[in-house]
KOLVO-61678 format. One record per residue: x, y, z of N, C-alpha, C in turn; residue in one letter; residue number from 1. Coordinates in nm, 2 decimals, always signed. Example, Ala and Ser with C-alpha at 12.3 -4.5 7.8 and 13.67 -1.06 7.14 Angstrom:
// residues 2
+--------+--------+--------+--------+--------+--------+--------+--------+--------+----+-----+
|     nX |     nY |     nZ |    caX |    caY |    caZ |     cX |     cY |     cZ | aa |   i |
+--------+--------+--------+--------+--------+--------+--------+--------+--------+----+-----+
|  +1.32 |  -0.57 |  +0.78 |  +1.23 |  -0.45 |  +0.78 |  +1.32 |  -0.33 |  +0.78 |  A |   1 |
|  +1.28 |  -0.22 |  +0.71 |  +1.37 |  -0.11 |  +0.71 |  +1.29 |  +0.00 |  +0.79 |  S |   2 |
+--------+--------+--------+--------+--------+--------+--------+--------+--------+----+-----+
// end
This chain:
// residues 139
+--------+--------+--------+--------+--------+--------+--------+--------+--------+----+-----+
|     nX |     nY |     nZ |    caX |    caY |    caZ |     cX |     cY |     cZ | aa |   i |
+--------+--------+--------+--------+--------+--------+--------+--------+--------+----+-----+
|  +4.99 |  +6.67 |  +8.24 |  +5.13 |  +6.62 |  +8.23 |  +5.14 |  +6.49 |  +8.30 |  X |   1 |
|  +5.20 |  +6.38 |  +8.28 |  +5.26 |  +6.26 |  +8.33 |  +5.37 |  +6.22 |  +8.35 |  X |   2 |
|  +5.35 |  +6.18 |  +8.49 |  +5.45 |  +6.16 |  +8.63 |  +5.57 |  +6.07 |  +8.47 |  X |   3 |
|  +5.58 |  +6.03 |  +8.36 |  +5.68 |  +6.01 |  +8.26 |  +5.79 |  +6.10 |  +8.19 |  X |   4 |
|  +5.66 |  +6.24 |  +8.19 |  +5.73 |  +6.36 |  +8.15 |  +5.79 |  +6.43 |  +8.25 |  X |   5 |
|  +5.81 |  +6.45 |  +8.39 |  +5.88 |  +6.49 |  +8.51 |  +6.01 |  +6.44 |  +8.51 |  X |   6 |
|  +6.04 |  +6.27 |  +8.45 |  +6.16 |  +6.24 |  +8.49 |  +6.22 |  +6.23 |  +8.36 |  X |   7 |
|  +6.18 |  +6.27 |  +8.23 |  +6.28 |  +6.23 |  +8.15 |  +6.33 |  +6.40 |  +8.12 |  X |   8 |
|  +6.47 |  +6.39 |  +8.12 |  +6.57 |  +6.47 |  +8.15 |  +6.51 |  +6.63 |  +8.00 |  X |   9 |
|  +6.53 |  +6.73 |  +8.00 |  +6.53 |  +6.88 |  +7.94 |  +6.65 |  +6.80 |  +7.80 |  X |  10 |
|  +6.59 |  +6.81 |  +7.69 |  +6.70 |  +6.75 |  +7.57 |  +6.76 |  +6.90 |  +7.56 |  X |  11 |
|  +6.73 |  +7.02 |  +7.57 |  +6.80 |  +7.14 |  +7.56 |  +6.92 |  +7.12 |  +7.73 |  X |  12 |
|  +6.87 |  +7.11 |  +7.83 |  +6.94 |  +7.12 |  +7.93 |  +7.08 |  +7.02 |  +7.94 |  X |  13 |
|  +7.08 |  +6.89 |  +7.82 |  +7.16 |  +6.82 |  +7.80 |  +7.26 |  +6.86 |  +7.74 |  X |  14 |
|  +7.20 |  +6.95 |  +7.61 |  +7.29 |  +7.00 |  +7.53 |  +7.37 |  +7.09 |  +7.56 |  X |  15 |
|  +7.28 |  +7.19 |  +7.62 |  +7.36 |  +7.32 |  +7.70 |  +7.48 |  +7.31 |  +7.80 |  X |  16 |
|  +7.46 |  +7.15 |  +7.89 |  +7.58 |  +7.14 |  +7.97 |  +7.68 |  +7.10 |  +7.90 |  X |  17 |
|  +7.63 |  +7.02 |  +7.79 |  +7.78 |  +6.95 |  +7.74 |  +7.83 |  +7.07 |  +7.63 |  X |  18 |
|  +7.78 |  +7.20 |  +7.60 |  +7.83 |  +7.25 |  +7.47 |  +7.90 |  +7.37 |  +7.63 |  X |  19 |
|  +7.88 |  +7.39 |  +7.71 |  +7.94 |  +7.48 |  +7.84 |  +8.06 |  +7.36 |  +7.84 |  X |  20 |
|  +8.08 |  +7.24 |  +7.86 |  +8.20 |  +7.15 |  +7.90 |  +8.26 |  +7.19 |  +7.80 |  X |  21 |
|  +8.22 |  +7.17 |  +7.63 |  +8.33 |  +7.18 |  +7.56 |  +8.39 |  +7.30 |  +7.50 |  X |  22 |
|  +8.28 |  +7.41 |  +7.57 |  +8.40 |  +7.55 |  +7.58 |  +8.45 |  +7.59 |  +7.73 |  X |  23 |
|  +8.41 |  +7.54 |  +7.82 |  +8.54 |  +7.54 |  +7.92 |  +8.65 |  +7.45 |  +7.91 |  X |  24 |
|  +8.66 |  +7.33 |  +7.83 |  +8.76 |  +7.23 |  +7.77 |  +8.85 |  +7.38 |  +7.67 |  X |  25 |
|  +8.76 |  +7.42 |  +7.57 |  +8.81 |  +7.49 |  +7.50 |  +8.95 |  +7.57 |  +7.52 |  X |  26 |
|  +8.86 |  +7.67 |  +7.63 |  +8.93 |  +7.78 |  +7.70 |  +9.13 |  +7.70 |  +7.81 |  X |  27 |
|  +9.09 |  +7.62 |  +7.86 |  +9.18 |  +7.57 |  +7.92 |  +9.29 |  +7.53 |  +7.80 |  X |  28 |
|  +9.23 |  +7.42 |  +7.72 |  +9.31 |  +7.37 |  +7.58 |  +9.38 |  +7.50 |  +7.52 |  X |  29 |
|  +9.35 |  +7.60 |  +7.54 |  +9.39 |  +7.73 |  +7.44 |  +9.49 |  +7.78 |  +7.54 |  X |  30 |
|  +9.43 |  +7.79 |  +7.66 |  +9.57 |  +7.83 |  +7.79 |  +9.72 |  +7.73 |  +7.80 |  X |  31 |
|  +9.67 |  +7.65 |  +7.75 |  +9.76 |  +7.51 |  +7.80 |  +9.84 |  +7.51 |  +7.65 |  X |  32 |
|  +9.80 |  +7.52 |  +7.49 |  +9.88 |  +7.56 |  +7.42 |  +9.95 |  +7.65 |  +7.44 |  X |  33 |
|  +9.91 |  +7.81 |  +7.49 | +10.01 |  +7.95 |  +7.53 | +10.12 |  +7.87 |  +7.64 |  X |  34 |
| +10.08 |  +7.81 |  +7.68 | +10.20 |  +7.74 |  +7.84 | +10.31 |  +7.68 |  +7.73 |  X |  35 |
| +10.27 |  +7.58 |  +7.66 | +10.37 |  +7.53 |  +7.60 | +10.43 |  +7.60 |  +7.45 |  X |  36 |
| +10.37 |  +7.71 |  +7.43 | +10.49 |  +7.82 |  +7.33 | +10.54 |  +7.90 |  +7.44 |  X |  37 |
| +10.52 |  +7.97 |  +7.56 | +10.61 |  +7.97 |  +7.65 | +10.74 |  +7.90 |  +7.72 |  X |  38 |
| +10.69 |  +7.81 |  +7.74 | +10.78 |  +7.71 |  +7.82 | +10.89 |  +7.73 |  +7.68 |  X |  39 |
| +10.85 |  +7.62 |  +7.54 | +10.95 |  +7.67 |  +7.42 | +11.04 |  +7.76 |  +7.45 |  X |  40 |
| +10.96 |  +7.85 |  +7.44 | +11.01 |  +8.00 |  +7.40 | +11.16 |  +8.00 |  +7.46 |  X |  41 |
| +11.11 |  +8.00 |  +7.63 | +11.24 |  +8.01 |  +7.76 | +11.28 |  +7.87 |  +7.75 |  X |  42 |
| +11.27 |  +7.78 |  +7.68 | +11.33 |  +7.62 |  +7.68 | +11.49 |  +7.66 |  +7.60 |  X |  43 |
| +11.45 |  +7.72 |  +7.48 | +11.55 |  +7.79 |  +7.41 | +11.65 |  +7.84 |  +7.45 |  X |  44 |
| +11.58 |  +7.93 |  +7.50 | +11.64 |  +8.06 |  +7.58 | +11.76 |  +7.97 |  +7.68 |  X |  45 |
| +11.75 |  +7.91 |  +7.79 | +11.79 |  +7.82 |  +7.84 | +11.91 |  +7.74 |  +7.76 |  X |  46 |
| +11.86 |  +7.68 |  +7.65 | +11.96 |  +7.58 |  +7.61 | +12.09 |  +7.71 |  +7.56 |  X |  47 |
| +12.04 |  +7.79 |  +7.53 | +12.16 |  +7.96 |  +7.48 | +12.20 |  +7.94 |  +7.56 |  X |  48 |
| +12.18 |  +7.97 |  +7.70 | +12.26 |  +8.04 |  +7.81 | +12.36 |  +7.96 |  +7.84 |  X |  49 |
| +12.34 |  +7.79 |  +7.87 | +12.40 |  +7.68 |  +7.90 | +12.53 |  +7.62 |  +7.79 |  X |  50 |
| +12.45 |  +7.67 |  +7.66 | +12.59 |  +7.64 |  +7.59 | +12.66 |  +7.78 |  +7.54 |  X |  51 |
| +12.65 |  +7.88 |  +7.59 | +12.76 |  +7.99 |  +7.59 | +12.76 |  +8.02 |  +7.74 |  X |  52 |
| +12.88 |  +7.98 |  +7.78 | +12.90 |  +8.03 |  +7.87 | +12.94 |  +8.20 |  +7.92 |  X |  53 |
| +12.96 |  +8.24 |  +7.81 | +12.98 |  +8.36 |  +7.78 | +12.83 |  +8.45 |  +7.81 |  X |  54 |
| +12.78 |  +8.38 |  +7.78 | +12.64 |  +8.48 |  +7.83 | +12.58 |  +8.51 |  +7.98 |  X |  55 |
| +12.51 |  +8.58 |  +8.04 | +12.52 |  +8.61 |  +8.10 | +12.35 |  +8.68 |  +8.15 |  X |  56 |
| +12.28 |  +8.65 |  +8.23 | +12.16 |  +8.67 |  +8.27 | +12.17 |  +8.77 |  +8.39 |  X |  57 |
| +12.09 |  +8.89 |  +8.33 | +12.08 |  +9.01 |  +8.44 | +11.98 |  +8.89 |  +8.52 |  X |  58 |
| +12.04 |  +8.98 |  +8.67 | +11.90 |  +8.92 |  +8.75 | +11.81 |  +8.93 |  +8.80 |  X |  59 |
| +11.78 |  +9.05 |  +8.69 | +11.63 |  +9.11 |  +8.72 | +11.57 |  +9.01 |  +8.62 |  X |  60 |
| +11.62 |  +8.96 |  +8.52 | +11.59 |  +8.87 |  +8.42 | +11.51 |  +8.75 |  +8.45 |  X |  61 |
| +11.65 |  +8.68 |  +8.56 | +11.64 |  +8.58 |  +8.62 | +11.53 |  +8.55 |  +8.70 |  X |  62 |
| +11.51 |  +8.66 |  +8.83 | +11.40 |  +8.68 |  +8.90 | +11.26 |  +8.67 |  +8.80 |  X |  63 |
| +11.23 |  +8.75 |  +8.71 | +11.13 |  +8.75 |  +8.61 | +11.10 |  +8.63 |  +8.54 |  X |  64 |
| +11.19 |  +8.54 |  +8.53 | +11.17 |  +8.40 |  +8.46 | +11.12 |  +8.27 |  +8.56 |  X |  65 |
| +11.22 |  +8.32 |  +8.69 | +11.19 |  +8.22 |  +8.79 | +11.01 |  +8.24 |  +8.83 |  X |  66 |
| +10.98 |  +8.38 |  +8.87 | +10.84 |  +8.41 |  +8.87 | +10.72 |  +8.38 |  +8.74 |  X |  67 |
| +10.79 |  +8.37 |  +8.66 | +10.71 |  +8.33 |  +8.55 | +10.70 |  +8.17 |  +8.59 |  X |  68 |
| +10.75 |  +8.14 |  +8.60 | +10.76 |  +7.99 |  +8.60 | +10.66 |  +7.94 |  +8.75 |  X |  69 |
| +10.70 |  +8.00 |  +8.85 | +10.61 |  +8.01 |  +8.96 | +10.45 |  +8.01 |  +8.91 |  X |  70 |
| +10.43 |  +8.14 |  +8.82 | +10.28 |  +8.12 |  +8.81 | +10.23 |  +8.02 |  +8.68 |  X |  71 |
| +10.32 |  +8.00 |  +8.66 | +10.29 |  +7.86 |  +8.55 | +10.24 |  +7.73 |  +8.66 |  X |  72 |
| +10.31 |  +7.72 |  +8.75 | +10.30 |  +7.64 |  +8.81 | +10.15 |  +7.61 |  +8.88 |  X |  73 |
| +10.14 |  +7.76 |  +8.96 |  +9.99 |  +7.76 |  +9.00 |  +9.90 |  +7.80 |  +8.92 |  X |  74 |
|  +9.88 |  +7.76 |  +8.75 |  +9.84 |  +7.76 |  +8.68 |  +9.77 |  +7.64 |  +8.67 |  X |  75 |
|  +9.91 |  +7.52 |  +8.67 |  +9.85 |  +7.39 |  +8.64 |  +9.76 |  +7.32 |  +8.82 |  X |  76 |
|  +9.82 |  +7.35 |  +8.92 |  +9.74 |  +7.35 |  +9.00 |  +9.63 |  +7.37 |  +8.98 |  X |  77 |
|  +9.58 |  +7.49 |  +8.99 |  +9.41 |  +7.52 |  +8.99 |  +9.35 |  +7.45 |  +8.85 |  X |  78 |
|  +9.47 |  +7.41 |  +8.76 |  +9.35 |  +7.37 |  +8.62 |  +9.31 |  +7.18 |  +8.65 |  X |  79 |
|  +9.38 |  +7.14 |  +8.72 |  +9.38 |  +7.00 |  +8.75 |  +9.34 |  +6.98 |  +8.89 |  X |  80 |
|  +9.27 |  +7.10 |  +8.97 |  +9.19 |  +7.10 |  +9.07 |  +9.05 |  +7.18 |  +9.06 |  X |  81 |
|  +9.03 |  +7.18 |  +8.94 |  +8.90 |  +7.24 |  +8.90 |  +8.78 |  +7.24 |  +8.97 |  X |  82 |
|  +8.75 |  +7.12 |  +8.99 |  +8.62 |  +7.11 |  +9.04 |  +8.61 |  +7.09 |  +9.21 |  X |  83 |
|  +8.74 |  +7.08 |  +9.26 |  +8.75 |  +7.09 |  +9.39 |  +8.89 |  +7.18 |  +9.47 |  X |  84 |
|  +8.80 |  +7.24 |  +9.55 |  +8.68 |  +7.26 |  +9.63 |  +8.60 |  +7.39 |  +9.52 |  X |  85 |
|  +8.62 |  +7.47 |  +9.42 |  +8.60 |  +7.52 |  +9.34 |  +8.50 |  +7.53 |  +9.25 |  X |  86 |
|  +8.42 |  +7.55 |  +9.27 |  +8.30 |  +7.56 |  +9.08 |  +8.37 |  +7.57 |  +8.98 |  X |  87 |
|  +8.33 |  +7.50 |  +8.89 |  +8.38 |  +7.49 |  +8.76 |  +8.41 |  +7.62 |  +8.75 |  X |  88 |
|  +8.28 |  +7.70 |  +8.73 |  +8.30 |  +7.85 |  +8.71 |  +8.38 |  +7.97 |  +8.77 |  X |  89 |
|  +8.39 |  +7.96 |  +8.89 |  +8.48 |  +7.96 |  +8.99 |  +8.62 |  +7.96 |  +8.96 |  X |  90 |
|  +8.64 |  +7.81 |  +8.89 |  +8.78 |  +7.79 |  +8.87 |  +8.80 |  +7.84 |  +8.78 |  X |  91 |
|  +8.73 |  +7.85 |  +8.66 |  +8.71 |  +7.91 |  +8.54 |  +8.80 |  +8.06 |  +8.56 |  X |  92 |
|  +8.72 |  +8.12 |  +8.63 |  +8.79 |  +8.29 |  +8.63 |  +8.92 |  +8.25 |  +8.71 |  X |  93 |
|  +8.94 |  +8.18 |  +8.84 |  +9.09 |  +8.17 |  +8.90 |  +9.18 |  +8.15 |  +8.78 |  X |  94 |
|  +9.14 |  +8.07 |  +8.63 |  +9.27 |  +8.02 |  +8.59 |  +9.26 |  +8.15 |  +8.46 |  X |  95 |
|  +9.15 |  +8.20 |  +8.46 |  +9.13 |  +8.33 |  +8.37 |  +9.25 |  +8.43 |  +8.42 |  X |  96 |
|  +9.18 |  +8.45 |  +8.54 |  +9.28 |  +8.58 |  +8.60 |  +9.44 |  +8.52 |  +8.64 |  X |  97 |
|  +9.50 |  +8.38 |  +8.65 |  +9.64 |  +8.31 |  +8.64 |  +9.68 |  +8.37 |  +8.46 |  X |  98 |
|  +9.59 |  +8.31 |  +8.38 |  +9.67 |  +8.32 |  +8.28 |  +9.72 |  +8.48 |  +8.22 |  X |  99 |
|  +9.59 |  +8.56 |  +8.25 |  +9.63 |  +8.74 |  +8.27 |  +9.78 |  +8.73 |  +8.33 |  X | 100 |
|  +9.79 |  +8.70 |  +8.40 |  +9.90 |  +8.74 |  +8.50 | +10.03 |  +8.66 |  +8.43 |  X | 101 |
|  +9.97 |  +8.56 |  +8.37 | +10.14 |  +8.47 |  +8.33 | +10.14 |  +8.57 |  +8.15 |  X | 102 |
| +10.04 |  +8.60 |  +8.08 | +10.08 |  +8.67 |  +7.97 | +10.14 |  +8.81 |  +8.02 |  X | 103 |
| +10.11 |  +8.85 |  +8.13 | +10.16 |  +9.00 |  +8.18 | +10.27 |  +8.96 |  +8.19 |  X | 104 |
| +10.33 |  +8.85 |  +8.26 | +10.47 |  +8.84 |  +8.36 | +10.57 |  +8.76 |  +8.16 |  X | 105 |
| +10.52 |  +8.72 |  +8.12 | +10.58 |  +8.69 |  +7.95 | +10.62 |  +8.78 |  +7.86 |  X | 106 |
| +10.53 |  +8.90 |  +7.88 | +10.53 |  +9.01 |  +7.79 | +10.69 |  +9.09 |  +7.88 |  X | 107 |
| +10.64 |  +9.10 |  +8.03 | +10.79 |  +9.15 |  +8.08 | +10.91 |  +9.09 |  +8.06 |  X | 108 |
| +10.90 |  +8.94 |  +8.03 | +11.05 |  +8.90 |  +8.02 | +11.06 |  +8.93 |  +7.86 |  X | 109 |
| +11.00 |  +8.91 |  +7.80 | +11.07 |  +8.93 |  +7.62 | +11.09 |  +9.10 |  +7.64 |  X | 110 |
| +11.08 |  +9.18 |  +7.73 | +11.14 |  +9.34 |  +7.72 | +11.29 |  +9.32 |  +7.76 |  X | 111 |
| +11.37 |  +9.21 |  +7.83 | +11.50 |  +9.22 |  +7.87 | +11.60 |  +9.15 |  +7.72 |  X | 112 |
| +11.71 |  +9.21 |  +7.73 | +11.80 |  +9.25 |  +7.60 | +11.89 |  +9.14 |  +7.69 |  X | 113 |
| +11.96 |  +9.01 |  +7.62 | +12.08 |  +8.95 |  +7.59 | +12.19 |  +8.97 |  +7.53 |  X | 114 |
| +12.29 |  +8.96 |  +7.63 | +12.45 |  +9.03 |  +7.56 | +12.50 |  +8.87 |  +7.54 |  X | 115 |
| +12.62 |  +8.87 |  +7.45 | +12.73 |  +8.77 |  +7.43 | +12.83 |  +8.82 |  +7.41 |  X | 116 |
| +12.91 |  +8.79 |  +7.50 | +13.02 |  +8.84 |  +7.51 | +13.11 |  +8.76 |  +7.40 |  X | 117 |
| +13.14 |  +8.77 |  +7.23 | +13.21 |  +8.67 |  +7.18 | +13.37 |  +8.67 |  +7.16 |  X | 118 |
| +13.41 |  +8.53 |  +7.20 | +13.55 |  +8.54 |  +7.24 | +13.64 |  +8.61 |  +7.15 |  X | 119 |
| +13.73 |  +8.70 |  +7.16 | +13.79 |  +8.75 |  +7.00 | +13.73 |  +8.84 |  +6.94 |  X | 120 |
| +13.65 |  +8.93 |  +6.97 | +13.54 |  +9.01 |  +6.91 | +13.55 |  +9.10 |  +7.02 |  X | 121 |
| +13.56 |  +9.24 |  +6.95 | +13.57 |  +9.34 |  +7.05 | +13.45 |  +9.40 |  +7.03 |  X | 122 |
| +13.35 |  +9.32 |  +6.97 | +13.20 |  +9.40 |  +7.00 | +13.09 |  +9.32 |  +7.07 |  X | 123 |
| +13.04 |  +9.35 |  +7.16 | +12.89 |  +9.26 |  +7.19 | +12.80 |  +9.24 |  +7.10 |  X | 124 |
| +12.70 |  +9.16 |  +7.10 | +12.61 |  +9.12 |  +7.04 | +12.49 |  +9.11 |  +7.12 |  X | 125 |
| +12.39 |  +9.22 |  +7.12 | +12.28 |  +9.22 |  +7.16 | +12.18 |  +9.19 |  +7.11 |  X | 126 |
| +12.07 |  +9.06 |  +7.10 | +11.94 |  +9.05 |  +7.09 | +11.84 |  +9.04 |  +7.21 |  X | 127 |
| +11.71 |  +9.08 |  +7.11 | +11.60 |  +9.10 |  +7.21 | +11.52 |  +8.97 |  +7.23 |  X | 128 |
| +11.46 |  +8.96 |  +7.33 | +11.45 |  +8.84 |  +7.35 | +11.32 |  +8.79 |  +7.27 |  X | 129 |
| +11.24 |  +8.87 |  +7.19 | +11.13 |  +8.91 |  +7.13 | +11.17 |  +8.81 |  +6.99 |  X | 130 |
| +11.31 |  +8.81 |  +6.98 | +11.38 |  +8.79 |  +6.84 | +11.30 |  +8.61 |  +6.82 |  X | 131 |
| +11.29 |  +8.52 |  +6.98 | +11.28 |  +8.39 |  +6.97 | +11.15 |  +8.39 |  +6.98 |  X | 132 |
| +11.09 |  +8.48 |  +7.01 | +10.93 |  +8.45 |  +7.04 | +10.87 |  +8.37 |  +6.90 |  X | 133 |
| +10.73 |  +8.35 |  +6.95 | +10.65 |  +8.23 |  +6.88 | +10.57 |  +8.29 |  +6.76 |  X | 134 |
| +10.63 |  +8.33 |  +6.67 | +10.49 |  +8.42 |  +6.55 | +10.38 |  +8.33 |  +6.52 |  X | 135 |
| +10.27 |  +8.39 |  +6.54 | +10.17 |  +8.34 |  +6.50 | +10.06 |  +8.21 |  +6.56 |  X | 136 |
| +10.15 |  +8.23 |  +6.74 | +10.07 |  +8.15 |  +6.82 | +10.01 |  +8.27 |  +6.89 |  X | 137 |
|  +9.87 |  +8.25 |  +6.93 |  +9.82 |  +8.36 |  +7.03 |  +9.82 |  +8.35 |  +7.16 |  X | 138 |
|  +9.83 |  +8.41 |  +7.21 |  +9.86 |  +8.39 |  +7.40 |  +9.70 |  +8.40 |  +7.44 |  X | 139 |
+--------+--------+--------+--------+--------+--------+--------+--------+--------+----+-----+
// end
């Protein structure tokens, strides 16, 4: 063997890092579209509540949305601090086990029911919050 072949770089060892980048790219890109049919989802939800005033947010609701949004938050933290202080891999499961936790804390808020109280109507109007969710995006 020649001291030539020692330094020129493994062409499989090239490949392998970059096809690992572009499915850790992958996995993040797929967490970060679920962020933004979430965010939607409650962006909606929001613009409801603001223009009926008539409506009305349990606050167990409220709590559950604010906390959602909390771990959205330390979501994007750890994914834009990846490599520090952190291993890729490392961060990898931190933002595995964040996104577990924001599809858990999503799935609890679409279980809370919305009333409208409408002016002149002696009946409520209850939907589920399930009614605005995103068909056909995957979390």
């Amino acid at each position: 063997m020649e001291i030539e072949d020692l330094e020129k770089p493994e062409p499989n060892a090239a490949v392998s890092k970059r096809s690992q980048y572009v499915d850790n790219c992958a996995v993040i890109y797929t967490q970060l579209e679920g962020i933004a049919g979430i965010t939607a989802r409650y962006a909606v939800m929001e613009t409801l509540h603001r223009q009926a005033p008539e409506m009305s947010l349990q606050s167990d609701y409220q709590t559950a949305l604010i906390m959602l949004c909390c771990e959205i938050l330390k979501w994007f933290v750890h994914a834009f601090s990846i490599s520090v202080p952190l291993t890729v891999e490392r961060g990898l499961d931190v933002l595995g086990k964040i996104w577990a936790t924001i599809n858990e804390m999503d799935r609890a808020c679409q279980k809370f029911r919305i009333t409208v109280d409408v002016p002149g109507d002696d009946s409520e109007s209850e939907a589920d919050i399930e009614d605005v969710s995103d068909e056909g995006i995957e979390s």
